[in-house]
Kinemage of the C-alpha trace (Angstrom):
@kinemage 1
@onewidth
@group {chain A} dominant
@subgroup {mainchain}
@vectorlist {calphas} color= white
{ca unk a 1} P -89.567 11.112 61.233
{ca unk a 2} L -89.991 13.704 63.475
{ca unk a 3} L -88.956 17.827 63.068
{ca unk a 4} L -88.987 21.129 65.320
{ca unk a 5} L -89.578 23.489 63.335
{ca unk a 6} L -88.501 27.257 64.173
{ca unk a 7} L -88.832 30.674 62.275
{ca unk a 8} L -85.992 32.445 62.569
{ca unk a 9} L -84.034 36.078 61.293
{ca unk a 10} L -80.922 34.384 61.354
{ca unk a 11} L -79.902 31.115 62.579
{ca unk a 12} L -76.022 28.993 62.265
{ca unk a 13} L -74.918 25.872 63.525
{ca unk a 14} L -70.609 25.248 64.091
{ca unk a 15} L -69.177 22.062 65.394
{ca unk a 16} L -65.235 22.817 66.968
{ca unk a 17} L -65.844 26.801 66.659
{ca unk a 18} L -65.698 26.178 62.911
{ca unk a 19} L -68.482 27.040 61.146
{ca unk a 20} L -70.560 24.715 58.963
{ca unk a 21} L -73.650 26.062 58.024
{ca unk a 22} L -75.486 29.631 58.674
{ca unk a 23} L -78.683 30.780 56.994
{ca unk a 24} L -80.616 34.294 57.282
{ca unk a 25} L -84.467 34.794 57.378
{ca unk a 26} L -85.955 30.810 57.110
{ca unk a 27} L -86.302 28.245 59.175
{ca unk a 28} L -84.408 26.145 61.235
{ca unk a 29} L -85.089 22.391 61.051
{ca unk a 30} L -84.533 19.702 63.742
{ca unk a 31} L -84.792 16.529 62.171
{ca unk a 32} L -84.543 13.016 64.443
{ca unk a 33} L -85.448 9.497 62.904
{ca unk a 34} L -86.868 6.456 63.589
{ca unk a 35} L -85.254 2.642 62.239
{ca unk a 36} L -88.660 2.001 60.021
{ca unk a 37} L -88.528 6.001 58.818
{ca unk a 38} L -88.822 5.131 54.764
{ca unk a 39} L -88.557 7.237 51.759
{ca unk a 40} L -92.433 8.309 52.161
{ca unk a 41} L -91.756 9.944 55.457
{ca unk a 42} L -89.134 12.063 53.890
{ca unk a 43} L -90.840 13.292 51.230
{ca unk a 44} L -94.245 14.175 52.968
{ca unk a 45} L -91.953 16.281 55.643
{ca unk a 46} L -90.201 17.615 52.847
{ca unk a 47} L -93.477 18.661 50.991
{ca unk a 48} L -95.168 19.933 54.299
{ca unk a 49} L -92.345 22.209 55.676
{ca unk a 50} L -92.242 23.517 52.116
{ca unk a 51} L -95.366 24.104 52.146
{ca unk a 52} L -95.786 25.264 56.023
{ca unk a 53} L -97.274 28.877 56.093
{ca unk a 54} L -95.994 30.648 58.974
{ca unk a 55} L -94.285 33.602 57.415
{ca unk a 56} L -96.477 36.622 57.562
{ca unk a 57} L -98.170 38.575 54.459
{ca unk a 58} L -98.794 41.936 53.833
{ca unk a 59} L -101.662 41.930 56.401
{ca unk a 60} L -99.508 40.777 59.282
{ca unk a 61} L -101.532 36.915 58.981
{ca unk a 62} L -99.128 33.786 58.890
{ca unk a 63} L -100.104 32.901 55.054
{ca unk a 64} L -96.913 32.393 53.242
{ca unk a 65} L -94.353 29.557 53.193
{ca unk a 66} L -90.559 29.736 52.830
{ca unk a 67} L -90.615 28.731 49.860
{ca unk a 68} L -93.027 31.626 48.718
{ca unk a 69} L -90.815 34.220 50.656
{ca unk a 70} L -87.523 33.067 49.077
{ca unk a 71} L -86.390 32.167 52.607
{ca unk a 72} L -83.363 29.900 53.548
{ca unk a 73} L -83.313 26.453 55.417
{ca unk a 74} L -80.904 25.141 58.014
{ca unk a 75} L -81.566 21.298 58.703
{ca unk a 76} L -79.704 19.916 61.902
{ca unk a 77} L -79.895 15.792 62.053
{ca unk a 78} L -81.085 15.731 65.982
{ca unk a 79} L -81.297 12.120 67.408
{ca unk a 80} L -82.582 13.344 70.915
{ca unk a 81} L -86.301 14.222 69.377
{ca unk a 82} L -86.976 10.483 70.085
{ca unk a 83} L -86.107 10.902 73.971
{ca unk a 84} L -88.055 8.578 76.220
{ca unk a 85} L -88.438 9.643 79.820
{ca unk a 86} L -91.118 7.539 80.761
{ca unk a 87} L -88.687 5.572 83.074
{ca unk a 88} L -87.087 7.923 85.575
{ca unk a 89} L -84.962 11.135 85.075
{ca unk a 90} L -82.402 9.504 82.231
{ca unk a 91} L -83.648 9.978 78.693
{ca unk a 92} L -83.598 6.818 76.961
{ca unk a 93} L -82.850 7.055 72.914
{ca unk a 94} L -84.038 3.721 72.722
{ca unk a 95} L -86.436 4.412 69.679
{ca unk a 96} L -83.753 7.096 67.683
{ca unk a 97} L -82.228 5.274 64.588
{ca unk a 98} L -78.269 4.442 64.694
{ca unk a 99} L -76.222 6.277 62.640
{ca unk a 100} L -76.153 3.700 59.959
{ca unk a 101} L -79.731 4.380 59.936
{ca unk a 102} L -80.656 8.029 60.292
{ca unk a 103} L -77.313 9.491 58.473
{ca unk a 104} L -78.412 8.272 54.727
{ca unk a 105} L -82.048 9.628 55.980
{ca unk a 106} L -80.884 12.835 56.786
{ca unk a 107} L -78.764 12.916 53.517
{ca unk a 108} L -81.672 11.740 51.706
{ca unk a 109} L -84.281 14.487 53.392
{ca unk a 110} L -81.343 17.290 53.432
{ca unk a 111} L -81.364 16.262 49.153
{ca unk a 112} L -85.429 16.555 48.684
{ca unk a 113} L -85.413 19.579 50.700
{ca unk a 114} L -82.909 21.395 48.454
{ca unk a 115} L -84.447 20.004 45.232
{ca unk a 116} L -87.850 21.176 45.966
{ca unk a 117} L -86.417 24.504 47.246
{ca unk a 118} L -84.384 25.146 44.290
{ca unk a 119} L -81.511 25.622 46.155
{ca unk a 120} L -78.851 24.316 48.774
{ca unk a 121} L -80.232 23.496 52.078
{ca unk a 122} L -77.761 24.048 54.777
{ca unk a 123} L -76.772 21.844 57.324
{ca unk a 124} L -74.773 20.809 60.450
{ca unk a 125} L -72.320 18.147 60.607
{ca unk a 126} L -73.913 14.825 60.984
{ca unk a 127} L -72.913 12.887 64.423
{ca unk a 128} L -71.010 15.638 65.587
{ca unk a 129} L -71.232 17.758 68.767
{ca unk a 130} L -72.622 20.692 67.435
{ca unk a 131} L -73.526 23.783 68.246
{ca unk a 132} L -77.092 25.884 67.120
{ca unk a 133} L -77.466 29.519 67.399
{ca unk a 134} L -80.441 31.064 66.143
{ca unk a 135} L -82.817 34.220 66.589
{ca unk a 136} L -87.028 32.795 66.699
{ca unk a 137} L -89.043 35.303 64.794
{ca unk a 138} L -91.842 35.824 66.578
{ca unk a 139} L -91.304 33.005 68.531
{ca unk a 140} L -93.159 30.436 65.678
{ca unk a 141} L -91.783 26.612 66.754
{ca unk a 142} L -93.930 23.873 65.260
{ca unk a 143} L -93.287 19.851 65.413
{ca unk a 144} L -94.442 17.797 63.333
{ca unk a 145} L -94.344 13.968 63.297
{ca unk a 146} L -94.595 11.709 59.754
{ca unk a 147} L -96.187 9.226 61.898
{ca unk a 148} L -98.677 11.713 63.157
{ca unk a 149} L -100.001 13.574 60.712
{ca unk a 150} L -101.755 17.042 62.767
């Protein structure tokens, strides 16, 4: 499993100019899988962007989480974090779970997310062409990979 990971004031996502999920100060979450992603991977990403301190304390110093600064979450389901362009100019999504695959991940991560959060998660529409708007606080993007613990 692998996330992008941005800060942001404000961030919503819309698929057909309709509006489907739109969060204020949090983070917004990128989330791609893999076919052998299991149940482990989503709960360590769950636990670590929970847990992810890059919201600023009192002294200015990135030392709290969302979760400690009652901030919201927006997860996306984003297939094209496993690009490949090792062979020309083409991405190949060779290593991206199918649908079949990745959608009951997603649901699955979207569900530990909002559990350990203590309330909703909000989301895009899985599959669909969708479109992200967001303001990056500070700019803070992190990515982070189950397989690669940093």
């Amino acid at each position: 499993m692998r996330v992008i990971v941005q800060r942001v004031s404000e961030a919503a996502v819309s698929v057909g100019g309709t509006l489907s999920g739109r969060i204020g100060p949090g983070l917004l979450v990128l989330a791609g899988f893999e076919d052998d992603d299991r149940d482990g991977d989503l709960d360590w990403m769950a636990q670590k962007l929970l847990r992810l301190r890059i919201f600023a304390d009192d002294a200015g110093v990135m030392n709290r989480s969302v979760a400690e600064t009652g901030g919201e979450i927006l997860a996306v389901s984003q297939f094209t974090l496993y690009a490949s362009t090792k062979k020309g100019n083409r991405p190949s999504w060779g290593r991206a779970a199918r649908g079949e695959v990745s959608q009951p991940l997603f649901e699955g991560f979207v569900t530990r997310l909002s559990a350990a959060l203590g309330r909703p998660v909000a989301t895009g529409v899985f599959g669909a062409d969708m479109q992200v708007s967001l303001v990056n606080d500070g700019p803070v993007t992190v990515a982070i990979d189950s397989r690669n613990p940093q």
